[in-house]
Structures are given as C-alpha cells and as structure tokens.
PDBQT receptor file of N, H, CA, C and O in Angstrom, charges set to zero:
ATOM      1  N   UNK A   1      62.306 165.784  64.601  1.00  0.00    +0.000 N 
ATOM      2  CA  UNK A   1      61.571 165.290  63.442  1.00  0.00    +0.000 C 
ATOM      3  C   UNK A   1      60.152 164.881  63.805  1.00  0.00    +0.000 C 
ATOM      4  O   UNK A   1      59.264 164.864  62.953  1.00  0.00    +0.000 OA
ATOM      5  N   UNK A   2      59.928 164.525  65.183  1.00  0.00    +0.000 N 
ATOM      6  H   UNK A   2      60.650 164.539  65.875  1.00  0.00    +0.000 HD
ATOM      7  CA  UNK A   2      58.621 164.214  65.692  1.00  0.00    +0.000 C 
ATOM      8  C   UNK A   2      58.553 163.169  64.778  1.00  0.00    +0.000 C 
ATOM      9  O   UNK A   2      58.222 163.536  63.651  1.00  0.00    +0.000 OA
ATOM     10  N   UNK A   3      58.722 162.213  64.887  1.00  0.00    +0.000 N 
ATOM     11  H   UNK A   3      58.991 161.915  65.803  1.00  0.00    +0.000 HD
ATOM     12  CA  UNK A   3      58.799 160.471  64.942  1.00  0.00    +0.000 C 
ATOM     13  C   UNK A   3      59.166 159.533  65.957  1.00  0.00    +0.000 C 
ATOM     14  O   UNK A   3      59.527 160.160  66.953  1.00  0.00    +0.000 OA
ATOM     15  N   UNK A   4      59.200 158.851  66.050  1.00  0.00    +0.000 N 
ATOM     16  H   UNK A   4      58.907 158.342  65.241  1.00  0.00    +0.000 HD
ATOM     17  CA  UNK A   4      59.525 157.784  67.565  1.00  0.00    +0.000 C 
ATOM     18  C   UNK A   4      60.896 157.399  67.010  1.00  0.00    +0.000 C 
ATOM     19  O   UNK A   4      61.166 157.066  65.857  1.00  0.00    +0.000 OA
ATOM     20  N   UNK A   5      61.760 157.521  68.134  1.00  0.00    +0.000 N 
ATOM     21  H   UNK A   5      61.541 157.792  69.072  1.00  0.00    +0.000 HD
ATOM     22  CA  UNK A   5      63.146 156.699  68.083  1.00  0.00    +0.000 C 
ATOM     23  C   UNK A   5      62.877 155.271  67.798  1.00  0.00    +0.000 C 
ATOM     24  O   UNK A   5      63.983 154.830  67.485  1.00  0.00    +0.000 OA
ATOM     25  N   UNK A   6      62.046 154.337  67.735  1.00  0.00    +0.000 N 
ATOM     26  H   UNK A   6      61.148 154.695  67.990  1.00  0.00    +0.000 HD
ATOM     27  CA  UNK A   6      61.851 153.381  67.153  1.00  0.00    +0.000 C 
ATOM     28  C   UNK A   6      61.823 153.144  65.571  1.00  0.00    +0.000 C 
ATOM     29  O   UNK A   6      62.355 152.152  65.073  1.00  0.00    +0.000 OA
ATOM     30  N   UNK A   7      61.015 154.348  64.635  1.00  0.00    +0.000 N 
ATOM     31  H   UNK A   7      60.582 155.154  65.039  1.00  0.00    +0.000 HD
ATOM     32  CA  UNK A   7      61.026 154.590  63.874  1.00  0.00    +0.000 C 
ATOM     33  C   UNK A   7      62.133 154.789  63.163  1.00  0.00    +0.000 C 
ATOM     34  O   UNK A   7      62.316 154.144  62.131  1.00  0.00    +0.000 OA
ATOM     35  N   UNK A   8      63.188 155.873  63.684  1.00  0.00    +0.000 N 
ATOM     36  H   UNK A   8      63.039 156.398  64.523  1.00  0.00    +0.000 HD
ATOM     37  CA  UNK A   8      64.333 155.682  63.384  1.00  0.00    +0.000 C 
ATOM     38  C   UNK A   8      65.542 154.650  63.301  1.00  0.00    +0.000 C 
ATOM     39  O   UNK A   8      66.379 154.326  62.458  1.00  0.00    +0.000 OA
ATOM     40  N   UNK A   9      65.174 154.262  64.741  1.00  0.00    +0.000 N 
ATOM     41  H   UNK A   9      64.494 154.525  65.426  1.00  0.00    +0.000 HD
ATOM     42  CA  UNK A   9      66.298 153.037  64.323  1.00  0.00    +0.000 C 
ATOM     43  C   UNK A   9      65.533 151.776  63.673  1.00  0.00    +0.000 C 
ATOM     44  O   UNK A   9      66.117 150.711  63.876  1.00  0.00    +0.000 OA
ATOM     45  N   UNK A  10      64.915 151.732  63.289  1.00  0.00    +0.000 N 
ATOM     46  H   UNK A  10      64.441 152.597  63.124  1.00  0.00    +0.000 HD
ATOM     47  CA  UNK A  10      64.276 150.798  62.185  1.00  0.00    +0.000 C 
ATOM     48  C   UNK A  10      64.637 151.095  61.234  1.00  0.00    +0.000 C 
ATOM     49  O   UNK A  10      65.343 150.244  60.692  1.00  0.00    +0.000 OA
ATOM     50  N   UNK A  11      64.382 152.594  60.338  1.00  0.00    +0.000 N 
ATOM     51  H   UNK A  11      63.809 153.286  60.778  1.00  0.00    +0.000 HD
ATOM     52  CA  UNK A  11      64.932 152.879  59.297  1.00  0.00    +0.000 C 
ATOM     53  C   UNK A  11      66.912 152.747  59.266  1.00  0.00    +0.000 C 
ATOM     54  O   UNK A  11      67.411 152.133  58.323  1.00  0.00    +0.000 OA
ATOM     55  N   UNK A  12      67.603 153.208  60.072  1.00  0.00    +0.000 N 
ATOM     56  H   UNK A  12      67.199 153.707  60.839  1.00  0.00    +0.000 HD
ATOM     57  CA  UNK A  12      68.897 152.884  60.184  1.00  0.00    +0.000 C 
ATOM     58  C   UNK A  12      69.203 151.322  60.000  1.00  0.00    +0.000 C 
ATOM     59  O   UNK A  12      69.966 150.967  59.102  1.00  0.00    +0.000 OA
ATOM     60  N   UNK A  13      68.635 150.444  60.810  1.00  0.00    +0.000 N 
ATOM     61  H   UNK A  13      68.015 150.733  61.540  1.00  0.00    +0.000 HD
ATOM     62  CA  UNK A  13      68.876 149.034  60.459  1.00  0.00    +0.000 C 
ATOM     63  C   UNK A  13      68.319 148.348  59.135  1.00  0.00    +0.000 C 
ATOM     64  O   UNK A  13      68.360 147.182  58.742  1.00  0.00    +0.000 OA
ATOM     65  N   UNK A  14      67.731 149.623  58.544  1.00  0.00    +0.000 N 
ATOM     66  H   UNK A  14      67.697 150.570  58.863  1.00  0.00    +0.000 HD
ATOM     67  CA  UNK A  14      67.420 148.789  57.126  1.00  0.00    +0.000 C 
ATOM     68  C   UNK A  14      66.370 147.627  56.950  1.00  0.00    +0.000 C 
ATOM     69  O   UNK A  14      66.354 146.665  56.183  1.00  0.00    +0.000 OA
ATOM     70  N   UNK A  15      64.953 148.320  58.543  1.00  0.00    +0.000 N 
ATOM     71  H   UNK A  15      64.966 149.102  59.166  1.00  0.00    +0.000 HD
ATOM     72  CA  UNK A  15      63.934 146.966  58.511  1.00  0.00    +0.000 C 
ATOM     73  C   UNK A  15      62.717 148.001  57.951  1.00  0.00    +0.000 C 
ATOM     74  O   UNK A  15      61.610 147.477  57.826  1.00  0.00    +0.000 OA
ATOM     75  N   UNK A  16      62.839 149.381  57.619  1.00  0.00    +0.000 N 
ATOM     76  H   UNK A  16      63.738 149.807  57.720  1.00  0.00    +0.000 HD
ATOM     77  CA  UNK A  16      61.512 150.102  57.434  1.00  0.00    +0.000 C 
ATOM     78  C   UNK A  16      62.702 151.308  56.415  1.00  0.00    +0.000 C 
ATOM     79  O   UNK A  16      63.761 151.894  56.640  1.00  0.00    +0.000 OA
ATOM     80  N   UNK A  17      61.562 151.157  55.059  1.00  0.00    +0.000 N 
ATOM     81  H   UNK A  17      60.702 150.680  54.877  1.00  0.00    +0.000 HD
ATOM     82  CA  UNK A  17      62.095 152.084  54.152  1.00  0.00    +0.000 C 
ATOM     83  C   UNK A  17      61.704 153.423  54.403  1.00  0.00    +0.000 C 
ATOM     84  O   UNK A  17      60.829 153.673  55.232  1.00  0.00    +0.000 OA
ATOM     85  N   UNK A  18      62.384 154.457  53.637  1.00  0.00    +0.000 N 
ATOM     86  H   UNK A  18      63.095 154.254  52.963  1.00  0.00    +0.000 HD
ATOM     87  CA  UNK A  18      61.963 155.521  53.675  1.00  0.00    +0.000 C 
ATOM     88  C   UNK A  18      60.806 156.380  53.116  1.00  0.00    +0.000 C 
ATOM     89  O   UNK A  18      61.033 157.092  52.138  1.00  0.00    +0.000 OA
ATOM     90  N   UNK A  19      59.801 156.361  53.577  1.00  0.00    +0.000 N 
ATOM     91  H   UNK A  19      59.616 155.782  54.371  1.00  0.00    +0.000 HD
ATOM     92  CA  UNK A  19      58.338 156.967  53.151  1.00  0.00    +0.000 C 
ATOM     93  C   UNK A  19      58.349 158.374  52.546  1.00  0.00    +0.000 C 
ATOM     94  O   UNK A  19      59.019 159.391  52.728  1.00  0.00    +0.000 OA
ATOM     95  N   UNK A  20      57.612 158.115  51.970  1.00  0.00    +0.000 N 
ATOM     96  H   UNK A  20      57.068 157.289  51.822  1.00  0.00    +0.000 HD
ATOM     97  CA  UNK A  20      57.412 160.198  51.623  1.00  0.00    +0.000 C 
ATOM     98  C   UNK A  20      57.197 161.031  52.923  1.00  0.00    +0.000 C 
ATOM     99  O   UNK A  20      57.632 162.179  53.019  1.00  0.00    +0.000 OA
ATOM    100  N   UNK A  21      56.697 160.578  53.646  1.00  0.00    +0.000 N 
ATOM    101  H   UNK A  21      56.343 159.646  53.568  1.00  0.00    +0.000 HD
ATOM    102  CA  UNK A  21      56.561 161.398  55.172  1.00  0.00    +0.000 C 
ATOM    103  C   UNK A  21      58.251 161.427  55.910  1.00  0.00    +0.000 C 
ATOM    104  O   UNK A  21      58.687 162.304  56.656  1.00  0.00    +0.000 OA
ATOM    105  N   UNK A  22      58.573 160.876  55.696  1.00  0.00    +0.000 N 
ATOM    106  H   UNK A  22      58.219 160.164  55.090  1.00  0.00    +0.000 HD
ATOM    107  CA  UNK A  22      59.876 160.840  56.415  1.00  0.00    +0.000 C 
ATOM    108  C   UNK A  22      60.906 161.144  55.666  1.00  0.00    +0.000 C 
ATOM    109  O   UNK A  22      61.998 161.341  56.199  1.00  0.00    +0.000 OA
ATOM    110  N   UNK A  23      60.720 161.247  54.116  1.00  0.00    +0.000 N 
ATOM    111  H   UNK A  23      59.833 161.087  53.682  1.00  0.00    +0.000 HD
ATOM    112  CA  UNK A  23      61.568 162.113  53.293  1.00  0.00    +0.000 C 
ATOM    113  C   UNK A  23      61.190 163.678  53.798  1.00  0.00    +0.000 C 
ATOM    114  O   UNK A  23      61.988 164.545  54.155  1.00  0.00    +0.000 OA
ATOM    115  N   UNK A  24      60.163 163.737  53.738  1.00  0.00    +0.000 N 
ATOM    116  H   UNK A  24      59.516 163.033  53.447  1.00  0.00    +0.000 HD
ATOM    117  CA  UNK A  24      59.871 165.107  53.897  1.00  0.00    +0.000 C 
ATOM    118  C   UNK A  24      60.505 165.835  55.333  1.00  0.00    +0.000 C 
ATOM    119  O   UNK A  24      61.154 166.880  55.389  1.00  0.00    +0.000 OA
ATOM    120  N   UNK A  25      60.104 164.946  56.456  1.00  0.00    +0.000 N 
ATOM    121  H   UNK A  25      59.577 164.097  56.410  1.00  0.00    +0.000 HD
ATOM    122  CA  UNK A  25      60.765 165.135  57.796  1.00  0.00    +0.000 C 
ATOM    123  C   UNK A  25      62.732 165.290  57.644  1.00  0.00    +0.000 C 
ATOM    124  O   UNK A  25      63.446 166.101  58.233  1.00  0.00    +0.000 OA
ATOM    125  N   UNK A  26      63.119 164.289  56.735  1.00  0.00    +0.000 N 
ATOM    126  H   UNK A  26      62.539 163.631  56.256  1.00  0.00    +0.000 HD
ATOM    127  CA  UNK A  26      64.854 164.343  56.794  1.00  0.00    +0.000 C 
ATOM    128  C   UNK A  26      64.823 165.419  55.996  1.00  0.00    +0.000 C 
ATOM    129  O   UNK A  26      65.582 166.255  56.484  1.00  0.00    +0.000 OA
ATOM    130  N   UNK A  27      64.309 165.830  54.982  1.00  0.00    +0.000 N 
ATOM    131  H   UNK A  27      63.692 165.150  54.586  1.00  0.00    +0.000 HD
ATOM    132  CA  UNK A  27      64.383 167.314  54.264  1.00  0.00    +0.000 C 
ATOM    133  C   UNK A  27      64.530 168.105  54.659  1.00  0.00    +0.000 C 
ATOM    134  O   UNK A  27      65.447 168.794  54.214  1.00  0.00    +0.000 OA
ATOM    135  N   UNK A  28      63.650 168.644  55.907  1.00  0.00    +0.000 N 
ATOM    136  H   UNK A  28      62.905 168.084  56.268  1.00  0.00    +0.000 HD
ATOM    137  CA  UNK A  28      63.152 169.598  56.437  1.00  0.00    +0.000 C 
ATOM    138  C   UNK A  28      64.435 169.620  57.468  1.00  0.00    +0.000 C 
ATOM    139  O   UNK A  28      65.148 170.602  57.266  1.00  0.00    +0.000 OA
ATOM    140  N   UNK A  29      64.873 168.794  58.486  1.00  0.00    +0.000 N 
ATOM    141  H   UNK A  29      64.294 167.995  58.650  1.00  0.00    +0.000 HD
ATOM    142  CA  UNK A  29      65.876 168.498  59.465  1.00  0.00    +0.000 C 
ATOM    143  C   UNK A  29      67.368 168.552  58.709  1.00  0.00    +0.000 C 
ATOM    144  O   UNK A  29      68.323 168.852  59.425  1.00  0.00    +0.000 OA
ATOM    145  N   UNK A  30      67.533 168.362  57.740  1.00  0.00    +0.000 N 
ATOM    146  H   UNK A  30      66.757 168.118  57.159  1.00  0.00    +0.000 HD
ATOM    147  CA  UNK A  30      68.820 169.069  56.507  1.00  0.00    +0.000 C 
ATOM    148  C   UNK A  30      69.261 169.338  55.812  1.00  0.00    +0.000 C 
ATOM    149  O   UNK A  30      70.303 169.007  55.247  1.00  0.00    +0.000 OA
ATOM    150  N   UNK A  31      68.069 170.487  55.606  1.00  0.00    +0.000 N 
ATOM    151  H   UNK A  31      67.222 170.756  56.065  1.00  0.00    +0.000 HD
ATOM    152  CA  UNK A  31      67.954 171.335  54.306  1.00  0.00    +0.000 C 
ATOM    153  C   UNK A  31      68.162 170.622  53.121  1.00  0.00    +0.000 C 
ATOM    154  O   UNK A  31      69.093 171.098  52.471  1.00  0.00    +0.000 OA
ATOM    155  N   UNK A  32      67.628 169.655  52.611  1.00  0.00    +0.000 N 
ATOM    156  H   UNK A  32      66.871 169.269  53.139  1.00  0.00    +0.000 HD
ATOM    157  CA  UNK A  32      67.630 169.062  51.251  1.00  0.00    +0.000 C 
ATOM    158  C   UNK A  32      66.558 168.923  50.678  1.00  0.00    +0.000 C 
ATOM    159  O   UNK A  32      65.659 169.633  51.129  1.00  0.00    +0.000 OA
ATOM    160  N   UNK A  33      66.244 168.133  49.664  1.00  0.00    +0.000 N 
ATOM    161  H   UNK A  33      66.975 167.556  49.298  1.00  0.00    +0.000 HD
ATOM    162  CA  UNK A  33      64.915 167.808  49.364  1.00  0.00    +0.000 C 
ATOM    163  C   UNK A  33      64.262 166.231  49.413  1.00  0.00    +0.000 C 
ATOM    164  O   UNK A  33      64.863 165.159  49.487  1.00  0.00    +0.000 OA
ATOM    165  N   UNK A  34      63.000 166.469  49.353  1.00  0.00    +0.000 N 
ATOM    166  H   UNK A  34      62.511 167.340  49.294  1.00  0.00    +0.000 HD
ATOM    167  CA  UNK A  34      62.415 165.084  49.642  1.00  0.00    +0.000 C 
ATOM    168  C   UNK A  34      62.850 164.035  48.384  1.00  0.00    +0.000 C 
ATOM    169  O   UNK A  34      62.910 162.808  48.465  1.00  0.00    +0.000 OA
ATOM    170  N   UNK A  35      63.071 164.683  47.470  1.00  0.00    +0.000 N 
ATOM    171  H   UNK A  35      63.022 165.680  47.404  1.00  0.00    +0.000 HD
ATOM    172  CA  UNK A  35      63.705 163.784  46.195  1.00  0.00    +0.000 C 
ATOM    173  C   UNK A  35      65.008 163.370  46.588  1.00  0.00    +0.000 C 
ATOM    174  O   UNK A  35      65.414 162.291  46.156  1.00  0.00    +0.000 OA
ATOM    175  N   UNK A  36      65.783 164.103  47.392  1.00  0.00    +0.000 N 
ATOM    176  H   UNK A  36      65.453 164.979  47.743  1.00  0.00    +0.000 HD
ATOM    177  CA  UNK A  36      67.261 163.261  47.420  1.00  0.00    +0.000 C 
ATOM    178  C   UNK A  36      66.874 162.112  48.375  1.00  0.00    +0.000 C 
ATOM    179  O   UNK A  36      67.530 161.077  48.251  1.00  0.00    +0.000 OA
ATOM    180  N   UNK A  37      65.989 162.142  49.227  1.00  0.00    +0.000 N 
ATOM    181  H   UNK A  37      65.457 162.983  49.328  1.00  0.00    +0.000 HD
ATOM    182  CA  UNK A  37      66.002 160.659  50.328  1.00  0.00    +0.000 C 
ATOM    183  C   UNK A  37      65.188 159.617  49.728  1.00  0.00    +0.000 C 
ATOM    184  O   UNK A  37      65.477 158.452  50.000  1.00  0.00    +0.000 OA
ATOM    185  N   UNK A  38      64.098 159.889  48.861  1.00  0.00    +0.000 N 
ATOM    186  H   UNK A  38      63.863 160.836  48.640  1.00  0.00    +0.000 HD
ATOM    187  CA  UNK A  38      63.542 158.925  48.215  1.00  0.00    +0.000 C 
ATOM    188  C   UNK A  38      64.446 158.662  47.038  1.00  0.00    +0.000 C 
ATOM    189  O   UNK A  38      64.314 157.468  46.770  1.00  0.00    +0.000 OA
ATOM    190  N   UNK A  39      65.211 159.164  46.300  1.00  0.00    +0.000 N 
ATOM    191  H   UNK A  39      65.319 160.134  46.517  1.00  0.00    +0.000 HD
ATOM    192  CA  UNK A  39      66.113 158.599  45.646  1.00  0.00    +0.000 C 
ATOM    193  C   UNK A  39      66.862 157.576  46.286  1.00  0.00    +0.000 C 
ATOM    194  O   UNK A  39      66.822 156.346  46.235  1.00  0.00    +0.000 OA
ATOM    195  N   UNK A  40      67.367 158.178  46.736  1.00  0.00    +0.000 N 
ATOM    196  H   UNK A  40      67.398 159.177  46.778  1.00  0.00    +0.000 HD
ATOM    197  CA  UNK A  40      68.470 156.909  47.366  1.00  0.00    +0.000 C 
ATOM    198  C   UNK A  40      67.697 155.510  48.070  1.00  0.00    +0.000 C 
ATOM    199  O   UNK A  40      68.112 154.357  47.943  1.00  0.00    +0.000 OA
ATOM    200  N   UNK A  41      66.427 155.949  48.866  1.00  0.00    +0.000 N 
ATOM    201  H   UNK A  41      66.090 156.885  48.968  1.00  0.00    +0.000 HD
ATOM    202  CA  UNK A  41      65.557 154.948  49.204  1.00  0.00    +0.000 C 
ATOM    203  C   UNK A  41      65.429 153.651  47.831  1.00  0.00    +0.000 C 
ATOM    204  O   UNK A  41      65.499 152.427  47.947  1.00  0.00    +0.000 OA
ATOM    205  N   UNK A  42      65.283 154.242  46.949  1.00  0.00    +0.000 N 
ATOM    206  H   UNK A  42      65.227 155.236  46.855  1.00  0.00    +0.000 HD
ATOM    207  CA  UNK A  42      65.187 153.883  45.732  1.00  0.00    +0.000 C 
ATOM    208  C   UNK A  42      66.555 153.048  45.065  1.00  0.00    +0.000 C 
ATOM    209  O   UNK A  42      66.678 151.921  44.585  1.00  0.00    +0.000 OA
ATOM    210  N   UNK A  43      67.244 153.872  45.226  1.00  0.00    +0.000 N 
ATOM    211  H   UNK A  43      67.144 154.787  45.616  1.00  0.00    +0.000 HD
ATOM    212  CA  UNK A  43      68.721 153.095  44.907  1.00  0.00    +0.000 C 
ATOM    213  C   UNK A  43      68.438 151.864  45.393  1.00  0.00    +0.000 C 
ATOM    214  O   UNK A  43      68.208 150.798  44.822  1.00  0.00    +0.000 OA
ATOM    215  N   UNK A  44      68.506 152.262  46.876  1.00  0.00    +0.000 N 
ATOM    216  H   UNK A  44      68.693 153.127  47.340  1.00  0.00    +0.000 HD
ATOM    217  CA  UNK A  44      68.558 150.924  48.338  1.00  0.00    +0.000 C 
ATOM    218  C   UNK A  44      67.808 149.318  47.266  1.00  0.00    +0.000 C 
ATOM    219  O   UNK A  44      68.423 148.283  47.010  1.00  0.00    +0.000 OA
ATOM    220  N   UNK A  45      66.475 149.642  46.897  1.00  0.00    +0.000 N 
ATOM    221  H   UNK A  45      65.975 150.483  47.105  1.00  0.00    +0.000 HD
ATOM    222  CA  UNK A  45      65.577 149.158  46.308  1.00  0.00    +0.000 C 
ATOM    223  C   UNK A  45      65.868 148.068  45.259  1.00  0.00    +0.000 C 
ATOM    224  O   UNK A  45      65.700 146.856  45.123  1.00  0.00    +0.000 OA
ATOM    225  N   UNK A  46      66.546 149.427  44.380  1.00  0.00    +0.000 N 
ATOM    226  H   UNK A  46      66.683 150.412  44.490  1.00  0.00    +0.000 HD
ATOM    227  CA  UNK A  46      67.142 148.305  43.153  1.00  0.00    +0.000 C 
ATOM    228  C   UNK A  46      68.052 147.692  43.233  1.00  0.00    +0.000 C 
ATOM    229  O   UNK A  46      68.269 146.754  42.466  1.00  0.00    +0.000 OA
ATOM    230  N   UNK A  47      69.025 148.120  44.398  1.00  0.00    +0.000 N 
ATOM    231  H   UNK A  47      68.849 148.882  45.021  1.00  0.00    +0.000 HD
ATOM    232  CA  UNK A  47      69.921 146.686  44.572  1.00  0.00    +0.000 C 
ATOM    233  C   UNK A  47      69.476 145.917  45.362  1.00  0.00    +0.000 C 
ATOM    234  O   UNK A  47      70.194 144.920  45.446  1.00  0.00    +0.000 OA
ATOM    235  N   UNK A  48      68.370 145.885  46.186  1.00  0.00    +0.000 N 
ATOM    236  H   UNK A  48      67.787 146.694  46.118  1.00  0.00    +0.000 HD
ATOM    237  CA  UNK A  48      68.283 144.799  46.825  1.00  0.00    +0.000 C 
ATOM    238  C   UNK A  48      67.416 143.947  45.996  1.00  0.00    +0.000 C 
ATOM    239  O   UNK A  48      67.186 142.815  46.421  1.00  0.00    +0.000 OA
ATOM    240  N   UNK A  49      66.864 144.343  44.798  1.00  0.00    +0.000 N 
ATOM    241  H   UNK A  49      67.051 145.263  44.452  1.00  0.00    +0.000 HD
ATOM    242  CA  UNK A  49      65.858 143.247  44.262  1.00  0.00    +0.000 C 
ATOM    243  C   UNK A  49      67.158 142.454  43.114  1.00  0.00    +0.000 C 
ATOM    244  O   UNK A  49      67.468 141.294  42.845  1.00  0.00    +0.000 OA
ATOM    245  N   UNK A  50      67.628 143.811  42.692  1.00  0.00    +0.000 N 
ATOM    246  H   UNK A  50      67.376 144.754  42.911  1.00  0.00    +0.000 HD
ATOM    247  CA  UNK A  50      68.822 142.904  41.787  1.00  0.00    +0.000 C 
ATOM    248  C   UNK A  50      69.578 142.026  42.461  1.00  0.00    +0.000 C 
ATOM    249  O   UNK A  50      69.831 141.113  41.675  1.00  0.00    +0.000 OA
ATOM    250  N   UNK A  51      70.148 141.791  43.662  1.00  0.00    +0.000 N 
ATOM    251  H   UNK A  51      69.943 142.533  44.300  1.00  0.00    +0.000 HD
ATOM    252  CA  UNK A  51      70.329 141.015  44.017  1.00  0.00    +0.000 C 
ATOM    253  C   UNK A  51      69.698 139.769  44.744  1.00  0.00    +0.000 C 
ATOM    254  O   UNK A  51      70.450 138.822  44.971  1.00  0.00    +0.000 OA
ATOM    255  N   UNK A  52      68.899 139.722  44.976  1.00  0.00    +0.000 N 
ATOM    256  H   UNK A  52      68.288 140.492  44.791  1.00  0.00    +0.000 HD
ATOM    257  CA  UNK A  52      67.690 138.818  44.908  1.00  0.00    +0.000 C 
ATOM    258  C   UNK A  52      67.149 137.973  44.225  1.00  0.00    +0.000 C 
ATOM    259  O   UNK A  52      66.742 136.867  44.581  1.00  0.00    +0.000 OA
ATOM    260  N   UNK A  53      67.109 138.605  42.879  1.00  0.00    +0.000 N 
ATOM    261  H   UNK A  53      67.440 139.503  42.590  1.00  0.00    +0.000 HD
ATOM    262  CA  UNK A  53      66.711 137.803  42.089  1.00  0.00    +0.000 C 
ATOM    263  C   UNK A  53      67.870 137.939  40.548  1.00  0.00    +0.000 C 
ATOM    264  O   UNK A  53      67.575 137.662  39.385  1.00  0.00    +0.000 OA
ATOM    265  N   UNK A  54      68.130 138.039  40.653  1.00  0.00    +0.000 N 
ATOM    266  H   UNK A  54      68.371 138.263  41.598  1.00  0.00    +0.000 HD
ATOM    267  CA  UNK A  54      69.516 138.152  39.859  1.00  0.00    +0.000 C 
ATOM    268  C   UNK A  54      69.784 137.110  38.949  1.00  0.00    +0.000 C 
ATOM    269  O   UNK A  54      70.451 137.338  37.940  1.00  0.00    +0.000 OA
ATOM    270  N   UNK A  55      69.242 135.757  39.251  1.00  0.00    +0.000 N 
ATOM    271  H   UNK A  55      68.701 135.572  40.071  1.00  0.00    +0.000 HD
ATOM    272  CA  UNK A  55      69.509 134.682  38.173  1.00  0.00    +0.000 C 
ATOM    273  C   UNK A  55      67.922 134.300  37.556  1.00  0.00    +0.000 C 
ATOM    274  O   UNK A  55      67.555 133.433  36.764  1.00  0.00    +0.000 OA
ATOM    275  N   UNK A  56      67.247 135.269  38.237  1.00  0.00    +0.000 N 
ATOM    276  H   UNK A  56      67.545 135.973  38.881  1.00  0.00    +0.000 HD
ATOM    277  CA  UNK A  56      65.859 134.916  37.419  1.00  0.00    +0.000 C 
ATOM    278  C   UNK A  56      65.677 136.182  36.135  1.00  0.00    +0.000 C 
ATOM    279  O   UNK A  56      65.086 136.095  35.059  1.00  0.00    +0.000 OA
ATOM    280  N   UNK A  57      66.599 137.602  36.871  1.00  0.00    +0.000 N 
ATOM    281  H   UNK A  57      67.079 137.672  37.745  1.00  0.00    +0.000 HD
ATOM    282  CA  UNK A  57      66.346 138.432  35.845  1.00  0.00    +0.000 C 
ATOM    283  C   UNK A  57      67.587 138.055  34.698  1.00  0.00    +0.000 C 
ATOM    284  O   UNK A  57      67.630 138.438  33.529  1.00  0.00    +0.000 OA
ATOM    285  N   UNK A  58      68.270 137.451  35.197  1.00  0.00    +0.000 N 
ATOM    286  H   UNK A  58      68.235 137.139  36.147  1.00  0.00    +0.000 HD
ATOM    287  CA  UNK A  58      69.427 137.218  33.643  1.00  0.00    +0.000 C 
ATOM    288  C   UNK A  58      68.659 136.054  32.651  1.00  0.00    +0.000 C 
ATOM    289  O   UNK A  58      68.932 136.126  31.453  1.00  0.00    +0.000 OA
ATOM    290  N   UNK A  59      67.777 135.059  33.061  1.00  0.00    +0.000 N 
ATOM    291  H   UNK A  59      67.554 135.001  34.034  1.00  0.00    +0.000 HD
ATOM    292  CA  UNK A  59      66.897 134.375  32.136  1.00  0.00    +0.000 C 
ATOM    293  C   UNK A  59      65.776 134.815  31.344  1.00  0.00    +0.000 C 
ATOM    294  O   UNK A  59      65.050 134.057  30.701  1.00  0.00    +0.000 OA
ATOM    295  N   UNK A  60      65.610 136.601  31.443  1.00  0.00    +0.000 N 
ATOM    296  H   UNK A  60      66.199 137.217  31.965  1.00  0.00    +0.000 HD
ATOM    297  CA  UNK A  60      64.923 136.844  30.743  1.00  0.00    +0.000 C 
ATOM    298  C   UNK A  60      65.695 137.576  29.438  1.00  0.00    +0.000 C 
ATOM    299  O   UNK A  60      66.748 138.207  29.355  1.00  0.00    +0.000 OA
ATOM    300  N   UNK A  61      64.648 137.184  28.445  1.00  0.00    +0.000 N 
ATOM    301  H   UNK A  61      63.792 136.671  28.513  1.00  0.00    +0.000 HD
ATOM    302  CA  UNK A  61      65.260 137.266  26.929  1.00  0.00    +0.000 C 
ATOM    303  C   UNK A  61      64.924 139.025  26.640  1.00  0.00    +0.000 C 
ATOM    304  O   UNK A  61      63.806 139.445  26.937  1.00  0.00    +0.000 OA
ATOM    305  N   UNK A  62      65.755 139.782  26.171  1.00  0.00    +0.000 N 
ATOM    306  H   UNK A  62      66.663 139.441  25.930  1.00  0.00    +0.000 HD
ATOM    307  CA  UNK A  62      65.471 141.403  25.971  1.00  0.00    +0.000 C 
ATOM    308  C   UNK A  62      64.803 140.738  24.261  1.00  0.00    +0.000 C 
ATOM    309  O   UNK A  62      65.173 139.670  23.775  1.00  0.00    +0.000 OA
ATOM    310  N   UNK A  63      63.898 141.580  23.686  1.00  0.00    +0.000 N 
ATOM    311  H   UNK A  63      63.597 142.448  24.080  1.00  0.00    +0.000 HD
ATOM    312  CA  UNK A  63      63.177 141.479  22.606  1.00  0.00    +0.000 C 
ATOM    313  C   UNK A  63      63.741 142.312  21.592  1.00  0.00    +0.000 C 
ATOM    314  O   UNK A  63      64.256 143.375  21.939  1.00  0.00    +0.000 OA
ATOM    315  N   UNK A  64      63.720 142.013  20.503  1.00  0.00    +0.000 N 
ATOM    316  H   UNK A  64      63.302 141.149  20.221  1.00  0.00    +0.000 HD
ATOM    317  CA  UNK A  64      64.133 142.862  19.048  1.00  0.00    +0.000 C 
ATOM    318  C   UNK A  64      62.932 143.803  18.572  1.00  0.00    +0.000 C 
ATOM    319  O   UNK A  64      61.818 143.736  18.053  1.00  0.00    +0.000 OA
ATOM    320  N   UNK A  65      64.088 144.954  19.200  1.00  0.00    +0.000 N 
ATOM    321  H   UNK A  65      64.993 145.009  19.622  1.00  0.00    +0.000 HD
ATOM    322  CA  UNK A  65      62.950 145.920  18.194  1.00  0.00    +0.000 C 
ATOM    323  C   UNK A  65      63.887 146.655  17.043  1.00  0.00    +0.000 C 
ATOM    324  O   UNK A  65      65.039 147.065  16.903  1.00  0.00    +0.000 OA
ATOM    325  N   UNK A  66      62.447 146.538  16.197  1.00  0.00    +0.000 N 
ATOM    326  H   UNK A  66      61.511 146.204  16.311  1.00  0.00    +0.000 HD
ATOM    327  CA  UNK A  66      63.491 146.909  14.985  1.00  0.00    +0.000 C 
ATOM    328  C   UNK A  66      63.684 148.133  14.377  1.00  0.00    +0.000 C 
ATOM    329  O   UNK A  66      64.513 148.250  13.474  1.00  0.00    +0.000 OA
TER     330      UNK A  66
C-alpha cells in the first residue's frame, strides 16, 4: 500500500480515521471501491458521536413542519 506500518496500526486501533488517500490505497489492495471504506469510516463516525453525545442529542426538540 506504501504507507508506514505505523499508519496502519493506528488506523486498526481506531486512533487515525480513514482518509480518502487510504480509501483509495485499501481499494486498490482489494479490489473494492473507495466508497465502501469511507462508508464504513463513516458508519465508525456516527456511532461514535451518537454515543457521545447521546443525552444532548435526545434534548433536542424535532420542529413541526406542516
């Protein structure tokens, strides 16, 4: 992939997300596309903020539209 094994195991331990450069690199290394690793990067994302903040987003009021 021509990245540093540091790089990698950073991303494995879940301390460095997955970039568009390095979607593109895991793409390329197994046959997929750069949209399936930034997706899931993405997944990763929204649960970690939903859980995070989770009792600040249930205090917000959804609005009436009519």
């Amino acid at each position: 992939m021509r990245v540093s094994g540091r790089t990698l195991n950073r991303i494995l331990q879940q301390k460095r997300n997955v970039s568009v450069d390095i979607a593109m690199r895991l793409a390329r290394v197994f046959k997929t596309t750069p949209q399936m690793w930034l997706n899931m990067q993405q997944a990763v994302d929204i649960w970690d903020a939903a859980r995070e903040h989770k009792a600040e987003y249930g205090r917000i009021k959804p609005i009436k539209v009519a």
